[in-house]
LOROTOR-780442 format. One record per residue (C-alpha): x, y, z; residue number from 0. Coordinates in Angstrom, 3 decimals. Layout:
<pts>
- X; Y; Z; NUM
...
</pts>
This chain:
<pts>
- 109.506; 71.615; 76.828; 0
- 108.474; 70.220; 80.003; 1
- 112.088; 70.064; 81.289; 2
- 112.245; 73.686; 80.529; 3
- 109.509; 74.928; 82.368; 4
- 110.395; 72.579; 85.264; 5
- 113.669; 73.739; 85.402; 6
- 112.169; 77.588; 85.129; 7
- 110.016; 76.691; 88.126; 8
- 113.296; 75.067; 90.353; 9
- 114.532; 78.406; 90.058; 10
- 112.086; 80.629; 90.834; 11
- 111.514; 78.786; 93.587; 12
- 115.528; 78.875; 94.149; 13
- 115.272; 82.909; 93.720; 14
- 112.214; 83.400; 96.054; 15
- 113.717; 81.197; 98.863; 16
- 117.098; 82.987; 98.551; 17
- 115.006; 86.359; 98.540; 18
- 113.371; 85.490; 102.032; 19
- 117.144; 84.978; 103.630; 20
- 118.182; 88.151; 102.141; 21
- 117.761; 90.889; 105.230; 22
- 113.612; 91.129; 103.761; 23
- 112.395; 90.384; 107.996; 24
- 110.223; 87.803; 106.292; 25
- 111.984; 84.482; 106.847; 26
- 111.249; 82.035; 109.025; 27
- 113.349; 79.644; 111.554; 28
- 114.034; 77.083; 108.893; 29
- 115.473; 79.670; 106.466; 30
- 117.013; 81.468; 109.371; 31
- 119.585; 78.225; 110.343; 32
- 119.965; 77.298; 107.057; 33
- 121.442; 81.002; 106.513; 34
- 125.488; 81.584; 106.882; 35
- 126.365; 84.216; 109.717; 36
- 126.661; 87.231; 107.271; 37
- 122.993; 85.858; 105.605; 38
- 121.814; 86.239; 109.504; 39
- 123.097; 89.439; 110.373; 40
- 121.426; 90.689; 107.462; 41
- 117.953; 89.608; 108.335; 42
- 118.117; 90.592; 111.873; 43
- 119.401; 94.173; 110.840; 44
- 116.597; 94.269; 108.274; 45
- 113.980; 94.087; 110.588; 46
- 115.871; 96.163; 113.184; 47
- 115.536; 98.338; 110.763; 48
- 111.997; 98.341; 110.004; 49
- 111.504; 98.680; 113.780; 50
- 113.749; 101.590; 114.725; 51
- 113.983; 103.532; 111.263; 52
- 117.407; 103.658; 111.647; 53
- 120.578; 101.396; 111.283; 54
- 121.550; 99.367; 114.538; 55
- 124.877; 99.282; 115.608; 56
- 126.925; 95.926; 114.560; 57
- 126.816; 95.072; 118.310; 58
- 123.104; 95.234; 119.122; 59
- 122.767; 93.303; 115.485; 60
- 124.859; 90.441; 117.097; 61
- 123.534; 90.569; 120.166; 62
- 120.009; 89.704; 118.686; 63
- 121.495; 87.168; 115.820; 64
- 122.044; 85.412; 119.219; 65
- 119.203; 85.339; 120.941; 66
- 117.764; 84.713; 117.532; 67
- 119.824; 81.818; 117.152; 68
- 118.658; 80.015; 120.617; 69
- 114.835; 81.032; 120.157; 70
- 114.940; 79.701; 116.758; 71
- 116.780; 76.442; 117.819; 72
- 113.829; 74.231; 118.325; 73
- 112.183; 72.114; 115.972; 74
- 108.973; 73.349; 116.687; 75
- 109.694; 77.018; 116.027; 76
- 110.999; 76.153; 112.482; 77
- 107.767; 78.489; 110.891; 78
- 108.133; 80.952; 113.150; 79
- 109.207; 84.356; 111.934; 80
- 112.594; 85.841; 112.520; 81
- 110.499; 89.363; 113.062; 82
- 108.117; 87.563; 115.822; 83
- 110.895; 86.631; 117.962; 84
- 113.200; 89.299; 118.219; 85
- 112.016; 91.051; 121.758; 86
</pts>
């Protein structure tokens, strides 16, 4: 029984993580990097998004994915969140 509910736990935890990375706005440096490039071009048009109330064009998405990318490189920015960076 225990194994189950551990196991239940693992992936909620799993699911909730994932969920962050998903284009929500709410993930932070550490789930940013760890995200592939389509995984990051979702979260920065998500809160793009949120911002503008509209879609951004796939240029202006990539264009902040970068600068995303470099703000987010240090160690120290690692809680950060994506949303609080993007100018």
């Amino acid at each position: 029984m225990h194994r189950f509910v551990a196991a239940v736990a693992v992936g909620l935890s799993a699911v909730a993580i994932a969920g962050c990375g998903s284009g929500s706005g709410a993930a932070t440096c550490a789930q940013f990097n760890a995200m592939d490039s389509d995984g990051k071009r979702a979260e920065v048009a998500a809160v793009l998004k949120d911002r503008n109330a509209r879609n951004s064009s796939d240029t202006e998405v990539r264009g902040k994915v970068d600068t995303v990318v470099g703000s987010c490189a240090p160690d120290s920015q690692r809680d950060k969140l994506v949303k609080d960076l993007l100018p």
